[in-house]
N, C-alpha and C positions, 0 to 999 in steps of 0.2 A: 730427216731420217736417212741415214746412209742404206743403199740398196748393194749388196753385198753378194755376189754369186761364186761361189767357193770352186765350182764346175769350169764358169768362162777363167777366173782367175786361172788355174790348171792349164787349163789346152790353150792360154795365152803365154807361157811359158815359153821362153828360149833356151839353147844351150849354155849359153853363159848363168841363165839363173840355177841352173842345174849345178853347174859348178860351182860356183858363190856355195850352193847351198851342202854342197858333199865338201869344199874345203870346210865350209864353219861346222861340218858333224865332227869330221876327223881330227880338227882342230882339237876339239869338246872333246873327242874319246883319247887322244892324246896326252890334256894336260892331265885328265880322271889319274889314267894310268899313272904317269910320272907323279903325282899326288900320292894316289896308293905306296907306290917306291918308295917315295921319301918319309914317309908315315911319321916317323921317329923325329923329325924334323916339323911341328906340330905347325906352328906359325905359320914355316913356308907353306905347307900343304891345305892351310884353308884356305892363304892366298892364292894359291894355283886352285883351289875348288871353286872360289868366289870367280875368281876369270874364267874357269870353263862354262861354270854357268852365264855368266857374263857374254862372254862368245855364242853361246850356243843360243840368246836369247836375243841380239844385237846384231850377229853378223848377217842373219836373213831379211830381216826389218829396216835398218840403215843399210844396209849394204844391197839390198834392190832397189830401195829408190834412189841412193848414188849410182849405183850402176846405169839404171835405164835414164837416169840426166844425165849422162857421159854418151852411153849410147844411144839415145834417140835426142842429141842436142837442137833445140831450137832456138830460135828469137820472135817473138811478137810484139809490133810498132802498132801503137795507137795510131792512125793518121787521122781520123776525124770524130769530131763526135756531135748530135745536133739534135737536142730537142723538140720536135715537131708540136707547130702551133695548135692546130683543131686535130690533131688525136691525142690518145695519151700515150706516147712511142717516144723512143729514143732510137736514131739511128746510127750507129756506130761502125762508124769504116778502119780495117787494119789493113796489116800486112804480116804473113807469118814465113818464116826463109828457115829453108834446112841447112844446116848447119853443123849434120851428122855424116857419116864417111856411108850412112847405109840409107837408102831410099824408104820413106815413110809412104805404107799401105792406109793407115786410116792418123787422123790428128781430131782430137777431139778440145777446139777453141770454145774459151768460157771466159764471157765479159762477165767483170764483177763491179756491183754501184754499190758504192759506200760513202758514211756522209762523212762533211767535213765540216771542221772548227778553228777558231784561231789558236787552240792549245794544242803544240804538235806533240804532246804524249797522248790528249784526245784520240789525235788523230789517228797513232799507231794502232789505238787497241780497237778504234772503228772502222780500220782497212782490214783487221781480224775478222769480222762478222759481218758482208756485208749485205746490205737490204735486198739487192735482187740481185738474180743471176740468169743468163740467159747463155746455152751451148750452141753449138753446131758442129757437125763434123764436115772435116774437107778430107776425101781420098786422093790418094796419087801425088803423093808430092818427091818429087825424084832428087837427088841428093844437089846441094848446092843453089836447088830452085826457090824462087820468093812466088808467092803467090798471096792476091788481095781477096777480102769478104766482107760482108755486110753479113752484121747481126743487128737482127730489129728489136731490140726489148719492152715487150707491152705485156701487161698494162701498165705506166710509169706513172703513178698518182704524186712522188715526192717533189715538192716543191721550192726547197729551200736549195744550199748549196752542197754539190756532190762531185767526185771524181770517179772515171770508169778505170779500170785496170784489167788487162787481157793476160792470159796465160792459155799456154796450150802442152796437153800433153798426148805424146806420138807415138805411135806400134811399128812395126815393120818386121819385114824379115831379112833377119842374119846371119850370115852366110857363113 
């Protein structure tokens, strides 16, 4: 179940999303317009009706989460990963380095366990959905800095063969 807060979204907003989001309006009332103009010009002007809606429906949605992978860049390195015998845990050590021009306030890292197979089309579409998940936030990460964590994922009942994969996605303020 996605948990969705339409509030925190809002006051998590930067200036740049601000403007992504006022170039893709005027964009949209721009080509409306020239449509209108061209009227006579039937063809052209659905094609420009179909882009503005196009625009107006694409440039917020693609174009914030390019944006905030541009601007809050990272890297996260598996460095270990290890089973543990008499619990049912997996203990999993990274590394996560900024790699963005702005200093990261919160980073919210999420190991993902997914199974695997010897059929590597299997495999793509079972790195799609994987069986558990486990987050944690790291704050303060200041631009250029690497820093290490340990995520524990329990309860781990899966038994057979799996791979962990780490992603982390990061807030900050920009200036």
């Amino acid at each position: 179940m996605i948990n969705f807060d339409l509030k925190e979204f809002i006051d998590n907003l930067i200036i740049y999303d601000y403007m992504l989001f006022g170039a893709g309006f005027i964009l949209f009332l721009l080509l409306l317009i020239l449509a209108i103009l061209l009227r006579r010009k039937i063809g052209f002007a659905i094609f420009l009706v179909i882009l503005a809606f196009s625009i107006f429906v694409l440039s917020p949605t693609v174009g914030y989460v390019e944006l905030h992978k541009y601007l809050f860049k990272n890297t996260t390195e598996l460095l270990s990963q290890k089973k543990l015998t008499f619990t049912k845990a997996v203990v999993i050590k990274g590394k996560i380095i900024n790699n963005s021009k702005f200093n990261f306030t919160t980073c919210k890292i999420t190991a993902n366990a997914y199974k695997i197979t010897k059929n590597k089309y299997k495999n793509y579409i079972l790195k799609l959905k994987p069986f558990q998940k486990m987050s944690i936030d790291e704050n303060d990460i200041q631009k250029g800095q690497s820093r290490t964590f340990k995520i524990i994922m329990e309860p781990f009942y899966y038994k057979k063969d799996y791979n962990i994969s780490l992603e982390a996605k990061c807030k900050g303020v920009v200036k």
